[in-house]
MOPAC internal coordinates of N, CA, C and O (Angstrom, degrees):
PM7 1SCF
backbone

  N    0.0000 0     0.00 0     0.00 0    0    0    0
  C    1.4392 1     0.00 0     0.00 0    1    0    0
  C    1.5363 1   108.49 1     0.00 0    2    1    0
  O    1.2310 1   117.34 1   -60.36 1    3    2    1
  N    1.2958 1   122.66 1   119.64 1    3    2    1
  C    2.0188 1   118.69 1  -177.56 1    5    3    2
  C    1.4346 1    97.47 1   -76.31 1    6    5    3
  O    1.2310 1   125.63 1   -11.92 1    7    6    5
  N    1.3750 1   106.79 1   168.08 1    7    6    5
  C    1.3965 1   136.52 1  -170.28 1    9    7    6
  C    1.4226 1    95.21 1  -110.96 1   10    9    7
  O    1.2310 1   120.76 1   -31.63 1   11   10    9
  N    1.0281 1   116.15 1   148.37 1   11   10    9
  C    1.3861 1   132.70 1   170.24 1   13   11   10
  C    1.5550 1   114.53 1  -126.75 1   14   13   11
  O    1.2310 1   118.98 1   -72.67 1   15   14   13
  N    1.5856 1   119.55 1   107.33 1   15   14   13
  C    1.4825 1   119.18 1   171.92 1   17   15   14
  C    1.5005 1    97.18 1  -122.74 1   18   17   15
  O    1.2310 1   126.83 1   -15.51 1   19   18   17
  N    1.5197 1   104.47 1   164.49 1   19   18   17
  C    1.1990 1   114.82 1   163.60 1   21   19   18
  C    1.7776 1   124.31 1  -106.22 1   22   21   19
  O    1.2310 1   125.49 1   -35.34 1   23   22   21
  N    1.3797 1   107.06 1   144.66 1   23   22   21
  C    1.0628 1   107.71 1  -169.24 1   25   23   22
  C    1.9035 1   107.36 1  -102.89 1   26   25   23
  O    1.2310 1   121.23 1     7.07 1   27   26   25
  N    1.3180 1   115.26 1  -172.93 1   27   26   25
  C    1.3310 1   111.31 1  -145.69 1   29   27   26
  C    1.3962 1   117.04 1   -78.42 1   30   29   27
  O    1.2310 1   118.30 1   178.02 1   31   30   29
  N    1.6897 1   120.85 1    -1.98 1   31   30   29
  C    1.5753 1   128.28 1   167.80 1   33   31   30
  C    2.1966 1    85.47 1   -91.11 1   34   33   31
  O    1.2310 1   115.26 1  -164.07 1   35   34   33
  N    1.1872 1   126.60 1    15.93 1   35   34   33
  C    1.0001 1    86.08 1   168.46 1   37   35   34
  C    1.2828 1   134.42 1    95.40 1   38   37   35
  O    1.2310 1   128.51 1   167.89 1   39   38   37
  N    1.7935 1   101.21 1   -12.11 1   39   38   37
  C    1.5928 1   103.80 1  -175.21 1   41   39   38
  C    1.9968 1    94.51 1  -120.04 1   42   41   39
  O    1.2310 1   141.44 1   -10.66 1   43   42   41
  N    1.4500 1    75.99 1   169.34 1   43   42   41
  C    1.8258 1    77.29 1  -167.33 1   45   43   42
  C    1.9648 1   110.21 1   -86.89 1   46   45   43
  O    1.2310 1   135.12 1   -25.49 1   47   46   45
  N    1.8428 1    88.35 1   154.51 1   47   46   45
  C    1.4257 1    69.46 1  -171.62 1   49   47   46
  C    1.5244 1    85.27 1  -137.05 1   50   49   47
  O    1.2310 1   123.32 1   -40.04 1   51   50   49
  N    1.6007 1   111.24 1   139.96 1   51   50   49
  C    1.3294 1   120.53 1  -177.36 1   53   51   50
  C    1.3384 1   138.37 1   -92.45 1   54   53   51
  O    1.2310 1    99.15 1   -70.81 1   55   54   53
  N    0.8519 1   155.13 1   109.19 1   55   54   53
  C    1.5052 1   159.83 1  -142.17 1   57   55   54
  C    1.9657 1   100.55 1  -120.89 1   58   57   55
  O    1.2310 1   123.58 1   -53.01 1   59   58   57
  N    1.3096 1   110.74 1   126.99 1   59   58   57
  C    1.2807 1   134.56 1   164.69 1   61   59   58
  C    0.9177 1   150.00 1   -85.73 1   62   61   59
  O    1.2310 1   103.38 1   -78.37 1   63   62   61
  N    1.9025 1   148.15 1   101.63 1   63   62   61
  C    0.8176 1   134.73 1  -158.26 1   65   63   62
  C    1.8145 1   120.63 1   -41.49 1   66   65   63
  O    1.2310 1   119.66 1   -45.09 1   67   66   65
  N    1.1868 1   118.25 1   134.91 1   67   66   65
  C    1.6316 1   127.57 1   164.66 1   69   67   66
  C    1.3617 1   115.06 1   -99.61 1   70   69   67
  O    1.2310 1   126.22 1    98.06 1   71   70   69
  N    0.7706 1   105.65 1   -81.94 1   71   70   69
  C    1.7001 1   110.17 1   177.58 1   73   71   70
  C    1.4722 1   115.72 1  -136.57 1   74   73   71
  O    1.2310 1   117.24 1    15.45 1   75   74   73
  N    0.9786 1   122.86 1  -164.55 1   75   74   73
  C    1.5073 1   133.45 1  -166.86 1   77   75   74
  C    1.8533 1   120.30 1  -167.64 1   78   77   75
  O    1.2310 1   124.32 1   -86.93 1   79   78   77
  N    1.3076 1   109.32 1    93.07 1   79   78   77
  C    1.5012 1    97.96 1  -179.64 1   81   79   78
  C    1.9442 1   101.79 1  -128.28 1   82   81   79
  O    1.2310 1   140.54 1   -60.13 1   83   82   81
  N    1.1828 1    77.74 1   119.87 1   83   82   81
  C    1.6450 1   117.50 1   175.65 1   85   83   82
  C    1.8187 1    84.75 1    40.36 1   86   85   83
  O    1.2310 1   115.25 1    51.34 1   87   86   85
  N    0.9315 1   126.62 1  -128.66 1   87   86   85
  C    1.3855 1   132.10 1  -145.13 1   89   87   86
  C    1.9108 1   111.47 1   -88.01 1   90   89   87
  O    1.2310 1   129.86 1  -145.68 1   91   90   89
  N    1.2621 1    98.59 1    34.32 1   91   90   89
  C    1.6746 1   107.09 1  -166.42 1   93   91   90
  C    1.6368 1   106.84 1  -146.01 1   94   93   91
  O    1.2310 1   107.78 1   -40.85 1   95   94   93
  N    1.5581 1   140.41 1   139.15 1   95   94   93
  C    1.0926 1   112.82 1  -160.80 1   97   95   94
  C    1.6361 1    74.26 1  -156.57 1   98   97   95
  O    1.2310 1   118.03 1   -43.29 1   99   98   97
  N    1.3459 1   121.35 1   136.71 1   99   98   97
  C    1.2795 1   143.72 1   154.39 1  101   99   98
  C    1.5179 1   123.11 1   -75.62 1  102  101   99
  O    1.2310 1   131.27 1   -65.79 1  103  102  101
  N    1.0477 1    95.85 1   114.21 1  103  102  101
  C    2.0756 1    94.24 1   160.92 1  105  103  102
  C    2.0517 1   113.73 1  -126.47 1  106  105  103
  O    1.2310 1   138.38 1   -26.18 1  107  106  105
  N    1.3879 1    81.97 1   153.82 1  107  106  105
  C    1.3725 1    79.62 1   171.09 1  109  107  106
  C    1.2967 1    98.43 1  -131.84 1  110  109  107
  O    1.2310 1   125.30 1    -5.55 1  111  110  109
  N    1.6666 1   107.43 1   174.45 1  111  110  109
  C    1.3267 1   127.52 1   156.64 1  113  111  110
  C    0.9889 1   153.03 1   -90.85 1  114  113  111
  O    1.2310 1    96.34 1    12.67 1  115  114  113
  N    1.6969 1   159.37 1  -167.33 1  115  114  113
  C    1.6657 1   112.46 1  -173.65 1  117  115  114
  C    1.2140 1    92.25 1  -116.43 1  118  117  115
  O    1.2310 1   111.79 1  -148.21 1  119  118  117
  N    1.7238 1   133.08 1    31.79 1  119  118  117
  C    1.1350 1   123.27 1   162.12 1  121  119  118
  C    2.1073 1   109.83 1   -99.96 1  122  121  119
  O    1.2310 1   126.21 1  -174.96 1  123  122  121
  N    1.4484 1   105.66 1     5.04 1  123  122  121
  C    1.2025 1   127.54 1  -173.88 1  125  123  122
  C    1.4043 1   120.74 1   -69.95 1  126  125  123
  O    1.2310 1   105.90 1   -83.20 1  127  126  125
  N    1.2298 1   143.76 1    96.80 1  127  126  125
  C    1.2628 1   145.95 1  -170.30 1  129  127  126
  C    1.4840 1   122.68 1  -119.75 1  130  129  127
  O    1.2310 1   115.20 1    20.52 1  131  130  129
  N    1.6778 1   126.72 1  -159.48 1  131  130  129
  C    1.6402 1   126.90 1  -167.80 1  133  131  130
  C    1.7260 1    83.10 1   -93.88 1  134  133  131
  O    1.2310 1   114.13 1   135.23 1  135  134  133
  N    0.9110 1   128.72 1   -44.77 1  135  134  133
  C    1.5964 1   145.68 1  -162.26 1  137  135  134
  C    1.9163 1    95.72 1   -89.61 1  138  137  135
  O    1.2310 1   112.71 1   145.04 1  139  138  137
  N    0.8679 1   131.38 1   -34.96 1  139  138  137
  C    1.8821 1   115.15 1  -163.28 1  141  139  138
  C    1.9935 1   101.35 1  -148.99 1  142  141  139
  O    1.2310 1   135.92 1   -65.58 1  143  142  141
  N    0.8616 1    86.78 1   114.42 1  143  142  141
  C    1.7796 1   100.69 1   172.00 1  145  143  142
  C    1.4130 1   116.10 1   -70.48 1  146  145  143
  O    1.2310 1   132.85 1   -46.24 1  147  146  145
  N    1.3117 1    92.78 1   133.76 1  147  146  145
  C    1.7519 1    94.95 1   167.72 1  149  147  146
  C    1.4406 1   110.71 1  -156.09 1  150  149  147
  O    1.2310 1   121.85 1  -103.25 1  151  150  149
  N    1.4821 1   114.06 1    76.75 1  151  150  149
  C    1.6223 1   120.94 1  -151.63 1  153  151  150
  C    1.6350 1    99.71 1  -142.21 1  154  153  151
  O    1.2310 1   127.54 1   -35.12 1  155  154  153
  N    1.7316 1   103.09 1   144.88 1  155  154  153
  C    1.5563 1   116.46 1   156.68 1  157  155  154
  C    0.8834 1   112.20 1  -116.57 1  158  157  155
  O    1.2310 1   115.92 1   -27.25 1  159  158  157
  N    1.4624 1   125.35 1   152.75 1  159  158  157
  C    1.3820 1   122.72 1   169.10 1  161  159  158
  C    1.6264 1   105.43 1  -143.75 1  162  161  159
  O    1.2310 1   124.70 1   -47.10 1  163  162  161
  N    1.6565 1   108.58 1   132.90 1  163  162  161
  C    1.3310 1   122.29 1  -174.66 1  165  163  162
  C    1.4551 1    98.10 1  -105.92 1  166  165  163
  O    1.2310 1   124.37 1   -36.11 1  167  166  165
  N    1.5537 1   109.21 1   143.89 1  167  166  165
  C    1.5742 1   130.22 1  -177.38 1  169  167  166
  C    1.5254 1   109.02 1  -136.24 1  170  169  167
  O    1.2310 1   121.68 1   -15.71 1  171  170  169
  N    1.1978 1   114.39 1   164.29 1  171  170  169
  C    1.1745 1   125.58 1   175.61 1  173  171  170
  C    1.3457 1   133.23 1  -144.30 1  174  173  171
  O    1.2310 1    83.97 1   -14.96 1  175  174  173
  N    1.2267 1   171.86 1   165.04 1  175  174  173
  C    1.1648 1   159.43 1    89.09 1  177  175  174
  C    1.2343 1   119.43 1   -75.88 1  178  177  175
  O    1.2310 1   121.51 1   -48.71 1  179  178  177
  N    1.6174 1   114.71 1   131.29 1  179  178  177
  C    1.6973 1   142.56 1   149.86 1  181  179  178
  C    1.7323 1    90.14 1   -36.04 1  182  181  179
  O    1.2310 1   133.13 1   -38.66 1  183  182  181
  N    1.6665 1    92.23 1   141.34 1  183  182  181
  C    1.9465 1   111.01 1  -174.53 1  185  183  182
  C    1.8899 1    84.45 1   -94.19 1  186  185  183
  O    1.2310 1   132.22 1   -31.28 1  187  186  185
  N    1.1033 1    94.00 1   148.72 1  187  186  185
  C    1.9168 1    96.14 1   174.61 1  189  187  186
  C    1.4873 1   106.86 1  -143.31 1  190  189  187
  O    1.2310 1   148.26 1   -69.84 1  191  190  189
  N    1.3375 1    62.60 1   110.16 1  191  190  189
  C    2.2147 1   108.88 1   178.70 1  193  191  190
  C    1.4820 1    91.57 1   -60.11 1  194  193  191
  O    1.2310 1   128.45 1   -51.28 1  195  194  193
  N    1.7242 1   101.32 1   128.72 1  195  194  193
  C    1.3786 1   130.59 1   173.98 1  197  195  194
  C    1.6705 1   111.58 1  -129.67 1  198  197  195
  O    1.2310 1   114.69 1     5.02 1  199  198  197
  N    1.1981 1   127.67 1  -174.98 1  199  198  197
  C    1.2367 1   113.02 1  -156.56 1  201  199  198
  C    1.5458 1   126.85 1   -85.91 1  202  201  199
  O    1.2310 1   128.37 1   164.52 1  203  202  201
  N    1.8389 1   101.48 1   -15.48 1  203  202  201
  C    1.3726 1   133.86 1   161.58 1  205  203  202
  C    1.6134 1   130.27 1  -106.60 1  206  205  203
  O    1.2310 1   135.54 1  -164.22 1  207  206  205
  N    1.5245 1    87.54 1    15.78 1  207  206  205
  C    1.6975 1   100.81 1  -174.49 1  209  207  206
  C    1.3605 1   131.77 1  -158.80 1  210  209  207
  O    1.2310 1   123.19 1   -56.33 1  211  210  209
  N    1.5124 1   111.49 1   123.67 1  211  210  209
  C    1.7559 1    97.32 1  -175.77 1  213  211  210
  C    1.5700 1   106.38 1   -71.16 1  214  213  211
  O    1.2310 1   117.43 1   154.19 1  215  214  213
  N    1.1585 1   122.49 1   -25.81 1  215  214  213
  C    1.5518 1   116.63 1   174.32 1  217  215  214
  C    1.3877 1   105.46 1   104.82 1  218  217  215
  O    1.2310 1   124.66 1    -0.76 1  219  218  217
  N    1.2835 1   108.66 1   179.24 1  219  218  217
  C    1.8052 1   106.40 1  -168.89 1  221  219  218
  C    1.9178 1    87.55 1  -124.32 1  222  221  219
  O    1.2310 1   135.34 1   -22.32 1  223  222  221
  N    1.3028 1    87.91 1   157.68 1  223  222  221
  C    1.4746 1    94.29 1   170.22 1  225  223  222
  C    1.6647 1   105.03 1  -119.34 1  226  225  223
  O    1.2310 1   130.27 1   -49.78 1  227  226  225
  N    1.3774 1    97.80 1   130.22 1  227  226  225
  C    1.7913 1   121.48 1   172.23 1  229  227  226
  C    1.2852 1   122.01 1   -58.46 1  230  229  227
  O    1.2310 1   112.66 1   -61.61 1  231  230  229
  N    1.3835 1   131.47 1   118.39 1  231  230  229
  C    1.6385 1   115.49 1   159.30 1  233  231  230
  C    1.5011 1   102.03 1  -134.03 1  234  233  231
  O    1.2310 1   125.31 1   -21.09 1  235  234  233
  N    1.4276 1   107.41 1   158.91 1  235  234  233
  C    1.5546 1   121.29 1   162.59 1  237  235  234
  C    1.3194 1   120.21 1  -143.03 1  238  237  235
  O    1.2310 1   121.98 1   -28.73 1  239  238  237
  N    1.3157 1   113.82 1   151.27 1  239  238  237
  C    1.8634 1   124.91 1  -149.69 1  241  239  238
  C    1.6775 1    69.92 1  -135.24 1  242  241  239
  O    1.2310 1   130.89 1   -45.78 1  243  242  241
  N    1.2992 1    96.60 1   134.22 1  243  242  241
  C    1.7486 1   109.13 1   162.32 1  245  243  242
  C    1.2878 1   113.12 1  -166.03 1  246  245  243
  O    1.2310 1   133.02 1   -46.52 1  247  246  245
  N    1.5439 1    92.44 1   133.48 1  247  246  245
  C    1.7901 1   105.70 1  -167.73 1  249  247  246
  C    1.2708 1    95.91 1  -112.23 1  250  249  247
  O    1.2310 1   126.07 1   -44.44 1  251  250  249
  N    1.7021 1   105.93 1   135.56 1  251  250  249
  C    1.6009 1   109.23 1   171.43 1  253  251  250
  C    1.8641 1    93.69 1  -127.52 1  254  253  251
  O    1.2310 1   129.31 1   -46.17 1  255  254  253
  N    1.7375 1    99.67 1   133.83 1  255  254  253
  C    1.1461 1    97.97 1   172.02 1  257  255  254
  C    1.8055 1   100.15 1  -128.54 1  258  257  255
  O    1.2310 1   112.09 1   -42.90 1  259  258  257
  N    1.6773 1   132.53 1   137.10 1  259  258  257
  C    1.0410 1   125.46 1  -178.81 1  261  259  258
  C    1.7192 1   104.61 1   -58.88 1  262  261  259
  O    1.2310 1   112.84 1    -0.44 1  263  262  261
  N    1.5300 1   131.12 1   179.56 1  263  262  261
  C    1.5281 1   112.16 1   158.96 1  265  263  262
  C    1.5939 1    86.10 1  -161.26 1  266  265  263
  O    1.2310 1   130.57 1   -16.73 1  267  266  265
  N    1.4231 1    97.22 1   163.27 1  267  266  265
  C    1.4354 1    94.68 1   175.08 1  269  267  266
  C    1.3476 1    99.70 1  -103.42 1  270  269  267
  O    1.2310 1   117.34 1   -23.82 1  271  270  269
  N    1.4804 1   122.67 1   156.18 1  271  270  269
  C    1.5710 1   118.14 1   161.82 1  273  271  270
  C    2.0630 1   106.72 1  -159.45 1  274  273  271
  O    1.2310 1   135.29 1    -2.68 1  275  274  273
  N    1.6568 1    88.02 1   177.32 1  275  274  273
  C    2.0728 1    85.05 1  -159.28 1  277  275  274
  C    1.3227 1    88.55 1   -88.80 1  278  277  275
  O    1.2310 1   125.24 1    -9.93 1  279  278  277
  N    1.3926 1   107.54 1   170.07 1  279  278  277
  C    1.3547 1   124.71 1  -168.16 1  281  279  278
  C    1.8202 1    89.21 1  -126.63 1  282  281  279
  O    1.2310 1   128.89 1    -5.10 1  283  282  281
  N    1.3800 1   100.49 1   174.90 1  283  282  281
  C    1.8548 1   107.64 1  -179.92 1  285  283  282
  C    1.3840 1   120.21 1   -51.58 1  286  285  283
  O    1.2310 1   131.70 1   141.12 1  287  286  285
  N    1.3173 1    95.02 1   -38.88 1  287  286  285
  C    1.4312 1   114.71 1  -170.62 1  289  287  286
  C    1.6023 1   129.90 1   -86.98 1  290  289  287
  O    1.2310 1   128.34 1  -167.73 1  291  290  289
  N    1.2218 1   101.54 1    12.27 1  291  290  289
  C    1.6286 1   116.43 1  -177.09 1  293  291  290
  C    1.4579 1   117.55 1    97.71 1  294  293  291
  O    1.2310 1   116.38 1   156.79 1  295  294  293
  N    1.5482 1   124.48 1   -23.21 1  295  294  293
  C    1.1457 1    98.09 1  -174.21 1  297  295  294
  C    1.5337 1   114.55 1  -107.96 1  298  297  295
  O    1.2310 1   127.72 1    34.71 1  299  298  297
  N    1.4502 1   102.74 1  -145.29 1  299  298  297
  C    1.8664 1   108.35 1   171.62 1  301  299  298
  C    1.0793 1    97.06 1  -118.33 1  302  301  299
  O    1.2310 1   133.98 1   -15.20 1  303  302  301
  N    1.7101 1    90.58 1   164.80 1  303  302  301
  C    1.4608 1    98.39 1   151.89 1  305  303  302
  C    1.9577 1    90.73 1  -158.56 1  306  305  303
  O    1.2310 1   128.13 1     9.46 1  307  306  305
  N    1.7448 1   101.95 1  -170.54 1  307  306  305
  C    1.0123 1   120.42 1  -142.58 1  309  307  306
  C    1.7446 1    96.65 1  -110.76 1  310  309  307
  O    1.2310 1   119.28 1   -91.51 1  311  310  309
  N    1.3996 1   118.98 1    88.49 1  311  310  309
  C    1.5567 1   116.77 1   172.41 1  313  311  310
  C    1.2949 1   119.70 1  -102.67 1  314  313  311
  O    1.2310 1   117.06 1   -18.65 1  315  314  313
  N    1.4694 1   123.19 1   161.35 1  315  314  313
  C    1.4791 1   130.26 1  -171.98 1  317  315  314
  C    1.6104 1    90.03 1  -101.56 1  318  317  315
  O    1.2310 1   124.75 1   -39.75 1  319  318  317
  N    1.8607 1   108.49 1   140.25 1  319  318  317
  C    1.6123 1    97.96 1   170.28 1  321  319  318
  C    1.8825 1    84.29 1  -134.04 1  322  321  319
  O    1.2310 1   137.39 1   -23.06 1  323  322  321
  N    1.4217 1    83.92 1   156.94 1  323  322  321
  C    1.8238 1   102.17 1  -158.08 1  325  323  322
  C    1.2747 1   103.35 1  -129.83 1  326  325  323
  O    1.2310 1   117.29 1   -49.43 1  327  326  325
  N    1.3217 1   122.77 1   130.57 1  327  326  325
  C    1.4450 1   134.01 1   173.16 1  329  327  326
  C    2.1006 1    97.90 1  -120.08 1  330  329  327
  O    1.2310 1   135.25 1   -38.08 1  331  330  329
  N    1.2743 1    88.10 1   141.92 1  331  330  329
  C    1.8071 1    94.38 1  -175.22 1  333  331  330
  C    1.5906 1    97.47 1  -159.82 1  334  333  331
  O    1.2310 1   137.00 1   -55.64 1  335  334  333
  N    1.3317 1    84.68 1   124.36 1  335  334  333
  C    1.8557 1   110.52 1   174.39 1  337  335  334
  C    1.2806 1   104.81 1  -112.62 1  338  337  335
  O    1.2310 1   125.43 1   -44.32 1  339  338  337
  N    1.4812 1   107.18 1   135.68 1  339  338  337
  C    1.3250 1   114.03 1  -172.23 1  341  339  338
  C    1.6009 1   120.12 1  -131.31 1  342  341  339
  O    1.2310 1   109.99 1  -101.13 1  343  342  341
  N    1.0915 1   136.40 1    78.87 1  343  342  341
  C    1.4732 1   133.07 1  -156.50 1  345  343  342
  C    1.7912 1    99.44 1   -97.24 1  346  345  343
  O    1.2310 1   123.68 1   -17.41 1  347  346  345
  N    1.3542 1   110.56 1   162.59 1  347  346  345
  C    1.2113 1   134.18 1   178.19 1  349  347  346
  C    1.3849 1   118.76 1  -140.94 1  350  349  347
  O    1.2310 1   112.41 1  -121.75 1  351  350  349
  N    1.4886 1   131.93 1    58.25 1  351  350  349
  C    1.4370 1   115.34 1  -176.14 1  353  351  350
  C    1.2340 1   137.10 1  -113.79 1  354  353  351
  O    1.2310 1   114.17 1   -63.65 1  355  354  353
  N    1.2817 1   128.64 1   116.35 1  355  354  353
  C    1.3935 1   134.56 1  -165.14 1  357  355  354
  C    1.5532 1   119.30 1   -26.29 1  358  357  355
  O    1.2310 1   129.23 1   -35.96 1  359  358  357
  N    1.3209 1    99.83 1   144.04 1  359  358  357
  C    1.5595 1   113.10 1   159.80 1  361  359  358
  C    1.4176 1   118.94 1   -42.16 1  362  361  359
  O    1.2310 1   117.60 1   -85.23 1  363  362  361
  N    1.4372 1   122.17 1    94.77 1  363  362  361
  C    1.6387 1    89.44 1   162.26 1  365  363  362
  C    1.8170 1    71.20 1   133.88 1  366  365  363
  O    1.2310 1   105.59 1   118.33 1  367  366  365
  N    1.1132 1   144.31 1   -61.67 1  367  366  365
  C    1.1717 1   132.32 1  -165.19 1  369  367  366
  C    1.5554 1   133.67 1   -53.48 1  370  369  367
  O    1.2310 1   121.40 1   -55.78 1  371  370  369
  N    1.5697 1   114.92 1   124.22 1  371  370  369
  C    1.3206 1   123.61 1  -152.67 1  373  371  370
  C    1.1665 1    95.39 1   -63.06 1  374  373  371
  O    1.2310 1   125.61 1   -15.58 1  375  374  373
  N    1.7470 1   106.82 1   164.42 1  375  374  373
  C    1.2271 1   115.01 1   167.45 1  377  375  374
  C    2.0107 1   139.79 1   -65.41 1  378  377  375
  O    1.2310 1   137.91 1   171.77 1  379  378  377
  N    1.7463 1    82.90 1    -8.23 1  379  378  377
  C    1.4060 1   101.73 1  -163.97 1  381  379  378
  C    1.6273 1    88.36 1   -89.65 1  382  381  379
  O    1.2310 1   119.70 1   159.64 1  383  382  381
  N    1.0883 1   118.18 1   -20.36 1  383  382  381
  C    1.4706 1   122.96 1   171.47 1  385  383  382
  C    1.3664 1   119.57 1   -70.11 1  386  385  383
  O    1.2310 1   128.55 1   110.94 1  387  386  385
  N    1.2513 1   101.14 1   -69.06 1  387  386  385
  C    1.3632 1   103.18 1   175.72 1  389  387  386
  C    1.8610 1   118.76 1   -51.59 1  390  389  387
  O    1.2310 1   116.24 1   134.03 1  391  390  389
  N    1.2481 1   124.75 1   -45.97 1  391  390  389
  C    1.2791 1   133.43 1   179.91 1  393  391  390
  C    1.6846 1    90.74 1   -66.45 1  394  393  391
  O    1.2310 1   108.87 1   166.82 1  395  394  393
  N    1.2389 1   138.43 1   -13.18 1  395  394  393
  C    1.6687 1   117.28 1   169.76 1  397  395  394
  C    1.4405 1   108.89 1   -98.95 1  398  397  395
  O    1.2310 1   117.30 1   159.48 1  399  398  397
  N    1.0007 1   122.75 1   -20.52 1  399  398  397
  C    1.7625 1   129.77 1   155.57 1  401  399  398
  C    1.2299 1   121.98 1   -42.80 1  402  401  399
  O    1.2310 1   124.35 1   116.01 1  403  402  401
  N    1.4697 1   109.27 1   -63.99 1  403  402  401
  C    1.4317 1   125.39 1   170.80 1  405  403  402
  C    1.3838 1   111.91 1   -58.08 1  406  405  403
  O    1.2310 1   115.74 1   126.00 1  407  406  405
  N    1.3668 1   125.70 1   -54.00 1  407  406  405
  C    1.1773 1   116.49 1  -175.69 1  409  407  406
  C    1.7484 1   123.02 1   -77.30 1  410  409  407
  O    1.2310 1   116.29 1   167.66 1  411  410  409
  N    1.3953 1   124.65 1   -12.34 1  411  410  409
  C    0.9566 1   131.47 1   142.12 1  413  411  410
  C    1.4971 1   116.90 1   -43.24 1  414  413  411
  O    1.2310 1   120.74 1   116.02 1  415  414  413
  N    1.5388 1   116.19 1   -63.98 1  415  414  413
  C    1.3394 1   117.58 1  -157.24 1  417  415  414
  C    1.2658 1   109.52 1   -54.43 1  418  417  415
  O    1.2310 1   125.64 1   141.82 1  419  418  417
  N    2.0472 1   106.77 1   -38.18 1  419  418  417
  C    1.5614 1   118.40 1  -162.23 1  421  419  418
  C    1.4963 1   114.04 1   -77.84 1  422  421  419
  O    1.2310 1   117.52 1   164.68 1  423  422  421
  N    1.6209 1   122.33 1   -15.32 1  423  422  421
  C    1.1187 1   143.60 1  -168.09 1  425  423  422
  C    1.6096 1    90.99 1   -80.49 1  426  425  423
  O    1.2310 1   120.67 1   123.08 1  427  426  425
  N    1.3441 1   116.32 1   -56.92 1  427  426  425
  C    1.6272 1   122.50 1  -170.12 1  429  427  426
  C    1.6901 1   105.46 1   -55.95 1  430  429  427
  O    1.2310 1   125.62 1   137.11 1  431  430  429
  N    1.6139 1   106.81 1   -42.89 1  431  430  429
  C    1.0812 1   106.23 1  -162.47 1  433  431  430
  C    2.1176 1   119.76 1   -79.63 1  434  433  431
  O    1.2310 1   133.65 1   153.19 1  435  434  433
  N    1.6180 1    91.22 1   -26.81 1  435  434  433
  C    1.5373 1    97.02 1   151.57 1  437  435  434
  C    1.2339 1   132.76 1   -57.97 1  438  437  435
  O    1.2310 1   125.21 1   138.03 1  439  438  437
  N    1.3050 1   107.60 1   -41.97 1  439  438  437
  C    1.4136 1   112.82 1  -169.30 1  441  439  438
  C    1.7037 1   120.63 1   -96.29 1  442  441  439
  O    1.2310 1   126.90 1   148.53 1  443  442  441
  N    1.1299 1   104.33 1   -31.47 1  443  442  441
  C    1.8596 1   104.75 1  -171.59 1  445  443  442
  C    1.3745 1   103.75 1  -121.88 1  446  445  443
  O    1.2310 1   119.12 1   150.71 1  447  446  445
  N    1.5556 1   119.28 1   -29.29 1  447  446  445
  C    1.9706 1   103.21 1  -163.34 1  449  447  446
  C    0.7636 1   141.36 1   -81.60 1  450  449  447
  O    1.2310 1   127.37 1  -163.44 1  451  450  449
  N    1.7291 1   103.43 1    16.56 1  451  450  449
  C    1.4973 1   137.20 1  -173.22 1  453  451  450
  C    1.7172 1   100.64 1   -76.73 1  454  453  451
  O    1.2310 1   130.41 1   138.19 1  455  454  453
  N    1.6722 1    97.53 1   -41.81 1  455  454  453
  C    1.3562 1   110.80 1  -158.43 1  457  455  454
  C    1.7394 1    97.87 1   -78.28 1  458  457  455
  O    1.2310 1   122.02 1   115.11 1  459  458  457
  N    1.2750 1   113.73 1   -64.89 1  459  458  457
  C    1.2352 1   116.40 1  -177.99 1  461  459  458
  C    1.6256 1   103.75 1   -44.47 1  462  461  459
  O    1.2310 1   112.84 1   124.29 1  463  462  461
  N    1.3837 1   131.13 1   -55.71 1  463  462  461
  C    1.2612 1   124.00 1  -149.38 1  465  463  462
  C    1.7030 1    98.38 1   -72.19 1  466  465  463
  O    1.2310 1   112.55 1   150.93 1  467  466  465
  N    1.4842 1   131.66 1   -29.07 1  467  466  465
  C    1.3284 1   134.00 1  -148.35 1  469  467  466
  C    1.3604 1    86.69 1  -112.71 1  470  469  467
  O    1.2310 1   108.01 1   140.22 1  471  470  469
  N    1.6286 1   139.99 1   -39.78 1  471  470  469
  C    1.3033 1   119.31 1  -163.67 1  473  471  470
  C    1.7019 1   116.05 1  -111.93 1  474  473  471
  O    1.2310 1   140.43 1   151.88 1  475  474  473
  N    1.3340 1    77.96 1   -28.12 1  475  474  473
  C    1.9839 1   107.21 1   171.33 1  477  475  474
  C    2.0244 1   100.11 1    94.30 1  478  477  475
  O    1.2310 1   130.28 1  -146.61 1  479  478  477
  N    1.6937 1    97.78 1    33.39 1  479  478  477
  C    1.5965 1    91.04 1   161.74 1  481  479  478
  C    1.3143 1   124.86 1  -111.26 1  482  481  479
  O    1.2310 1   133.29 1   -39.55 1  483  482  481
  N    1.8388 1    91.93 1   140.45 1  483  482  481
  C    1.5160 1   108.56 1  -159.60 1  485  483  482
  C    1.8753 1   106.30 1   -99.19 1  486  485  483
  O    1.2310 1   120.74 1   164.55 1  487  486  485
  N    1.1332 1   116.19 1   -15.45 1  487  486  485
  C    1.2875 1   142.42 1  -170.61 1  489  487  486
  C    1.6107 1   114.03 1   -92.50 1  490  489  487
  O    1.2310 1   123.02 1   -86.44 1  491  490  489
  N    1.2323 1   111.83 1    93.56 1  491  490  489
  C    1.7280 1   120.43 1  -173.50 1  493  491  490
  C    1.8086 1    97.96 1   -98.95 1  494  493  491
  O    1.2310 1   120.10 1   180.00 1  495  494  493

């Protein structure tokens, strides 16, 4: 089944199933090729119940887009840049929780992780 996100004018952009192995599932996009990436891939881990704990369950969202950019020496070349979200949240946690997690995270990520990720500032 493709995913549908939108990208930064706003229009949606669709990503396609690739493959699928056990708890990890590839998509790409149709700007995605042998030469230039344009792929997400969703993961998961099962939470593992211990004797004082239902355990948290693992996921990760990771976007690879190829990009071109200059090098010292005048020219280009062809790099992959990667964004990866990584949550861990317990068994048992409400939804009103989780939806203030998320919306925290997404608030941070509008507003500042541009800065940290591109300049490396940690200081707002």
């Amino acid at each position: 089944m493709p995913i549908s996100l939108k990208n930064a004018a706003n229009a949606a952009v669709v990503y396609n199933p690739l493959r699928s192995e056990g708890s990890k599932t590839l998509y790409i996009g149709v700007s995605h090729s042998d030469i230039a990436k344009d792929q997400l891939s969703l993961s998961t881990t099962a939470p593992k119940r211990s004797a004082n704990s239902y355990g948290n369950r693992r996921a990760t969202f990771n976007v690879v887009r190829t990009v071109t950019v200059g090098t010292p020496v005048g020219t280009t070349e062809s790099k992959d840049a990667k964004l990866e979200l990584n949550s861990s949240l317990p068994v048992g946690m409400s939804d009103a929780e989780v939806d203030e997690l998320f919306a925290r995270a997404v608030s941070l990520a509008k507003a500042d992780y541009k800065s940290l990720a591109v300049t490396g500032k940690t200081q707002f």
